[in-house]
C-alpha positions in Angstrom: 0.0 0.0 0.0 0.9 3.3 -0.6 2.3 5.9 1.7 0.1 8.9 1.2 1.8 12.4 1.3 -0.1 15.4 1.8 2.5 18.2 0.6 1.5 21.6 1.7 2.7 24.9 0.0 2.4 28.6 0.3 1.0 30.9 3.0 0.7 34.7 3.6 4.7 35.5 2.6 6.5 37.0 0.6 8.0 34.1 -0.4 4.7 32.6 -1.4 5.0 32.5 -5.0 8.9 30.9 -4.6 7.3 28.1 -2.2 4.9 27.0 -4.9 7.9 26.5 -7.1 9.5 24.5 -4.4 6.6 22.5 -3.6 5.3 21.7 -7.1 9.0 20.5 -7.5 9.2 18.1 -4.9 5.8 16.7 -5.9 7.5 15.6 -9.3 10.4 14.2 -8.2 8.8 11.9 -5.3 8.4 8.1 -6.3 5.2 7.4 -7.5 5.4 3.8 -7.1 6.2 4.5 -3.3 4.0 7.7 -2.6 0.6 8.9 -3.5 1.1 12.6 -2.6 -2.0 15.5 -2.6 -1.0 19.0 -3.1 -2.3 21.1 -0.6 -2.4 24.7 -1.4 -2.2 27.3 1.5 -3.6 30.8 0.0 -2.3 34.2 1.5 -5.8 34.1 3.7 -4.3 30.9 5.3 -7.2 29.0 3.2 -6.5 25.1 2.3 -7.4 23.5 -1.2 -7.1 20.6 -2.9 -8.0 19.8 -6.5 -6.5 18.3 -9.7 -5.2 21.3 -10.7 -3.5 22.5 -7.5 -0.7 20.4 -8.5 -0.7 22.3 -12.1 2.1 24.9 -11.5 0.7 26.8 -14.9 -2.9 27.0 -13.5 -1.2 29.4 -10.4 -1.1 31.9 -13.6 -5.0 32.8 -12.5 -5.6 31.7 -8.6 -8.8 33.1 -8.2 -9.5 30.7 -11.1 -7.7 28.4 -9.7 -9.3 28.3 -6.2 -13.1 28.2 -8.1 -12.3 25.0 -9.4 -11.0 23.5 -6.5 -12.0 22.4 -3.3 -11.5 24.5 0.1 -10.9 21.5 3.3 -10.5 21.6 6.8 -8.2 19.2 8.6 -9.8 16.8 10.9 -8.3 13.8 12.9 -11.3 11.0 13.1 -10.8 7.5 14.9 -6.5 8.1 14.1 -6.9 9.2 10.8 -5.7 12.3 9.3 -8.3 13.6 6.9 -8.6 16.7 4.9 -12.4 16.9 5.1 -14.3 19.5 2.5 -15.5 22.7 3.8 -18.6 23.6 3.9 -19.6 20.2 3.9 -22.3 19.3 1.2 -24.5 15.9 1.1 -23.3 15.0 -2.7 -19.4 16.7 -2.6 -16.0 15.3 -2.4 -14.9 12.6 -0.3 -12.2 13.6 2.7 -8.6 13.0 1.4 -6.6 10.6 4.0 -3.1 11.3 4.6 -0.4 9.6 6.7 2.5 12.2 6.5 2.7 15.8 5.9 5.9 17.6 3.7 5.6 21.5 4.5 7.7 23.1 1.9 6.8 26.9 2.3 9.1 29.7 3.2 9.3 32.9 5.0 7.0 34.2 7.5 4.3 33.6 9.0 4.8 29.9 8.1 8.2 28.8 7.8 8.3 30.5 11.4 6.8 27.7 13.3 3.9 29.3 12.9 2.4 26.3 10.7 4.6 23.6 12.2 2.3 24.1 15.0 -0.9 24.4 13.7 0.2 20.9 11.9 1.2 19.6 15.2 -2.0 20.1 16.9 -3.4 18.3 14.1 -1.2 15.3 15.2 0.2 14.0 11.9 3.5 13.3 11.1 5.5 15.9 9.5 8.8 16.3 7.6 11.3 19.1 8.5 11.9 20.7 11.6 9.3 21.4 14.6 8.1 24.4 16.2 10.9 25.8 18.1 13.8 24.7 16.0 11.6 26.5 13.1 11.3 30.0 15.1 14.1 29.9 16.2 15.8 29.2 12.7 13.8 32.5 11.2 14.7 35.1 13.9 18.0 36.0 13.0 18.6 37.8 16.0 17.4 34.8 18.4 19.5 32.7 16.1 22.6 34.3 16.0 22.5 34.6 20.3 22.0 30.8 20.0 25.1 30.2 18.1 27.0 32.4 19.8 26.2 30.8 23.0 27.4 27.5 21.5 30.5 29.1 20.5 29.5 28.8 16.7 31.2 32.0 14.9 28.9 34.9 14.0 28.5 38.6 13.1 27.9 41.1 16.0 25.1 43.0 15.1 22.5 45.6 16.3 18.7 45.4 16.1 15.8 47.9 16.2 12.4 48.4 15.6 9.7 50.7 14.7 10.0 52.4 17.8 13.9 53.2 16.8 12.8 53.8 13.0 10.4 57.1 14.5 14.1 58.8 15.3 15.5 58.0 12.1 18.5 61.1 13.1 18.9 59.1 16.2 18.8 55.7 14.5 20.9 56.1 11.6 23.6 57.7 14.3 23.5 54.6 16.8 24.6 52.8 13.4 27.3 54.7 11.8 29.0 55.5 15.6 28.3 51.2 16.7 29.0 49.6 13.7 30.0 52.3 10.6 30.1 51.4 7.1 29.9 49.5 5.1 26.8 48.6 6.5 24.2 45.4 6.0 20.6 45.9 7.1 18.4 43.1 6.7 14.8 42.5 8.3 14.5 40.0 11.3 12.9 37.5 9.8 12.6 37.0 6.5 14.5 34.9 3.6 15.2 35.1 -0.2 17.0 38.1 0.7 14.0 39.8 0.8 14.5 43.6 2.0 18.4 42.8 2.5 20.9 46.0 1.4 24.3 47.1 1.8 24.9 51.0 2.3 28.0 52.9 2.2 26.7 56.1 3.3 23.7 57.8 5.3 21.7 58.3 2.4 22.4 54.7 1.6 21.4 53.5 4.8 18.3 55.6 5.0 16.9 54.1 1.8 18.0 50.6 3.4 16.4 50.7 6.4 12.8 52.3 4.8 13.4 48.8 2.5 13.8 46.5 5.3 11.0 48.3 7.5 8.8 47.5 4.7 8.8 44.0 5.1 9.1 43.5 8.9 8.8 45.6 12.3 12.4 44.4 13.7 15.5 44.9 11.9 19.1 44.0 12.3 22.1 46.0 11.0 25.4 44.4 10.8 28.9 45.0 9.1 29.0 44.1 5.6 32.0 42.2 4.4 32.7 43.5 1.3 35.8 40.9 0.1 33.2 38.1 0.8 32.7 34.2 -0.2 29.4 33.0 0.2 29.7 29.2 1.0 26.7 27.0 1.7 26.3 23.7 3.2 23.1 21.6 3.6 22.6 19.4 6.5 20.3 16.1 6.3 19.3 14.0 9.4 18.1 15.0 13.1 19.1 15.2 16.5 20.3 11.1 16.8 22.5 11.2 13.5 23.2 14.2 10.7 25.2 14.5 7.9 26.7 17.7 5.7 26.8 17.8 2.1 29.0 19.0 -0.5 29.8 22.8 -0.3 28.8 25.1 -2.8 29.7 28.9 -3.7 26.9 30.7 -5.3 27.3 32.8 -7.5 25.4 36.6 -7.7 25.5 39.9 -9.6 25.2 42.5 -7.0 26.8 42.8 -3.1 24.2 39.9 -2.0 22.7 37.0 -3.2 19.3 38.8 -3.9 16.1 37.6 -5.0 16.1 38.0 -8.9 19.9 35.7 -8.5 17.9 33.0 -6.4 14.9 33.0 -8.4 14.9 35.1 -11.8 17.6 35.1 -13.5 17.7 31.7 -14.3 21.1 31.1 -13.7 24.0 31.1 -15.9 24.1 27.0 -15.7 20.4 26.9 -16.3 18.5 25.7 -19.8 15.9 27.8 -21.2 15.9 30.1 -18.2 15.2 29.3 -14.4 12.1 31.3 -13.6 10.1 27.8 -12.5 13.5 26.5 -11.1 13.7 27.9 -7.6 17.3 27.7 -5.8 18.3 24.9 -8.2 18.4 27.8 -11.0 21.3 29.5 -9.1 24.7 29.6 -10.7 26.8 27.7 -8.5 30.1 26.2 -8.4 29.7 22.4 -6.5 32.1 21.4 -5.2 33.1 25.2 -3.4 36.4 26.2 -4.4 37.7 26.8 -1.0 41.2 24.7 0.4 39.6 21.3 2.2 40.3 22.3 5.9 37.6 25.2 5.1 35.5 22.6 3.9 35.9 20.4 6.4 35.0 23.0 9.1 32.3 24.4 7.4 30.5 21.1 7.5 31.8 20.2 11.0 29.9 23.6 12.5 27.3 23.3 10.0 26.6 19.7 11.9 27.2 21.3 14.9 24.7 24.0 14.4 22.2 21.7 13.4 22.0 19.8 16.5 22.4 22.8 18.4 19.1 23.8 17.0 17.4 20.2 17.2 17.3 20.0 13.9 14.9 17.5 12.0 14.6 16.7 8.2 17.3 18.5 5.6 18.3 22.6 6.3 20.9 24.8 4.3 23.5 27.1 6.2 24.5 30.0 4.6 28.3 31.1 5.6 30.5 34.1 5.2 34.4 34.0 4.4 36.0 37.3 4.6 38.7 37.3 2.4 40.6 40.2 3.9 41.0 38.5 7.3 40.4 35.3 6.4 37.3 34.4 9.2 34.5 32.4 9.0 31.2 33.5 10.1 28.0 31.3 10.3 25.5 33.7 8.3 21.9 32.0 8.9 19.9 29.0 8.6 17.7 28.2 6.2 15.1 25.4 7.8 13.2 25.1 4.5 15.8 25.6 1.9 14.8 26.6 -1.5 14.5 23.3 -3.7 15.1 21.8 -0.4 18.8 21.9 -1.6 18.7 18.8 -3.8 21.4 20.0 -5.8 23.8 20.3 -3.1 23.3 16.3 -2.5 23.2 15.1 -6.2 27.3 15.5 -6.0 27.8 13.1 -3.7 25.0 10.7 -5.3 21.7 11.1 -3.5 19.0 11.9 -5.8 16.2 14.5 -5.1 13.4 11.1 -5.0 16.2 9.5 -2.5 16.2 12.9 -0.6 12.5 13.5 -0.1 12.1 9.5 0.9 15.1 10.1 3.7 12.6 13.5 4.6 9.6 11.3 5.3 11.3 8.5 6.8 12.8 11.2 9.5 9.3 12.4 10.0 7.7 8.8 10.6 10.9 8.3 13.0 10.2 11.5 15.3 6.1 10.4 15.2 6.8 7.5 16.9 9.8 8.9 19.1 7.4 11.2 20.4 4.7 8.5 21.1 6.7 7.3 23.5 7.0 10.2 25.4 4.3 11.0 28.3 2.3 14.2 27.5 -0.6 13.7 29.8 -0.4 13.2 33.7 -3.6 11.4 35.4 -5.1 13.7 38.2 -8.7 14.7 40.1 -7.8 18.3 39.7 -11.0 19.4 38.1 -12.7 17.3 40.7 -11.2 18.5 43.7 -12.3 20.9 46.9 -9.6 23.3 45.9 -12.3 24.0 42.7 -15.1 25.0 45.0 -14.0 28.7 45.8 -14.7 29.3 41.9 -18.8 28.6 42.7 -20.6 31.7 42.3 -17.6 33.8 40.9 -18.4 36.7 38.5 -18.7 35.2 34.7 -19.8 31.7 36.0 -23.5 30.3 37.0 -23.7 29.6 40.8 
């Protein structure tokens, strides 16, 4: 029988548009003799459909055509089954979908965030990737970094503000250039794709940076940039019991930072017939990184390190930062759902993407049952005890 995959895609982000890209990919490359997967489509009002065409990536060319000829559900658990049921409910309408495992493959806030790993989780079904806190944690780059730091994992200093700070922007814009001067990176809290991400080299510069990065979240961080800089990313695949590092890769992008048209426009200069619908994997790239191998071998060793620092589950990408005037490594971010889930960062080394995703599910049956053996419920008379019977007759509650 079948293993049925429910694989779940897009949300109210910024990144919604790059997750259906992701998603729709995965859903080709999983083995349909093994899997029989459902698309689940998660519109920017946090609405869930299915329908044939949800898995059509050229029928996201018109949603609001799209959504009419699909069907909205609910998730429901009945009897230990994991059902999508359809909502509103109708006497003569679609039968619920049954699912056994879930694959999240959305990005940015407001789901990548932990935000949906925990709606999924009080669901109860098993889920790829990694949980709740690991998730926040990952997308706050200010909580993250203070994380690593702790742990003795190398990162960037930085400072962050928010909207309260962006009101004095004379004030703001001098706590920068006297704490951390230029260059200067500013970058919002929590979000990905390089979304809202700038260098500036002078006040004007950062003015225009921070109104960008203000724009797309209420917390900000401002850091030095490192203008001689190697980009070097690493993927990491397994969870807190056993985790591996792939093959290094340098990407490769035409402006100060990787930004959003490299990752996901321009196709790529190792791409065929452009890389609009290729995600990540449309990224010029150089696999494996040329850097000497003790870099390499330390970038995966803190990449590993970080992982299970984090509690890690299912496959992540870690962005570093060589500076190539001093010669330091600095551990940039995580990326808990990475673009493509970073399929071509294990191809090298002769896992396939169908090999990746199988290894993804297998990781999230694992942690189901880990966690069933855990106690989450204590037996007690609490509710029917004397301690209850000052509450009769308080105000809000029948006497």
């Amino acid at each position: 029988m079948k293993i049925r995959v429910g694989i779940i895609f897009g949300g109210k982000s910024v990144e919604h548009e790059v997750s259906v890209i992701s998603a729709l990919q995965a859903m080709q490359s999983l083995d349909k003799d093994k899997y029989e997967a459902t698309a689940i489509y998660l519109t920017k009002e946090n609405e869930l459909y299915v329908g044939s065409d949800i898995g059509n990536i050229e029928a996201y060319k018109d949603i609001p055509l799209l959504l009419r000829a699909s069907q909205r559900v609910m998730p429901v658990k009945e009897n230990g089954h994991y059902l999508l049921a359809p909502y509103p409910q109708k006497m003569f309408g679609m039968k619920p979908v049954e699912l056994d495992v879930l694959l999240p493959i959305v990005h940015g806030t407001n789901v990548e965030d932990g935000t949906l790993m925990g709606y999924i989780k009080t669901w109860g079904i098993p889920f790829a990737g990694c949980d709740v806190t690991s998730a926040a944690v990952g997308m706050d780059k200010y909580i993250m970094k203070t994380v690593f730091a702790d742990n003795g994992i190398p990162v960037l200093k930085c400072r962050r503000y928010t909207t309260k700070d962006y009101k004095d922007m004379e004030r703001l814009t001098e706590d920068i250039e006297e704490g951390i001067g230029y260059p200067v990176i500013v970058k919002p809290v929590n979000s990905g794709s390089s979304v809202g991400i700038s260098v500036a080299h002078d006040r004007e510069g950062l003015i225009r940076s921070l109104d960008s990065a203000f724009t797309f979240a209420n917390v900000i961080l401002a850091e030095h940039a490192i203008m001689k800089l190697q980009e070097i990313n690493c993927s990491v695949l397994g969870d807190m019991d056993e985790a591996q590092a792939s093959f290094c890769e340098e990407p490769y992008h035409s402006d100060e930072i990787l930004s959003y048209e490299d990752k996901y426009m321009s196709g790529g200069k190792t791409s065929k017939g452009g890389g609009a619908s290729k995600g990540m994997a449309g990224v010029a790239r150089k696999i494996p990184a040329p850097i000497p191998e003790e870099m390499t071998k330390r970038i995966q060793e803190l990449a590993i390190r970080a992982f299970q620092c984090l509690n890690c589950n299912g496959v992540v990408r870690f962005d570093f930062m060589i500076d190539g005037d001093s010669g330091e490594l600095f551990l940039n971010e995580i990326n808990t759902i990475p673009g493509s889930l970073s399929f071509y960062l294990w191809e090298p080394a002769g896992m396939s993407y169908t090999k990746l995703l199988d290894r993804l599910i297998e990781l999230a049956i694992k942690r189901k049952r880990d966690e069933e053996r855990v106690t989450f419920s204590f037996e007690t008379n609490i509710l029917n005890s004397s301690s209850l019977k000052g509450l009769k007759g308080a105000k809000g509650t029948k006497a």
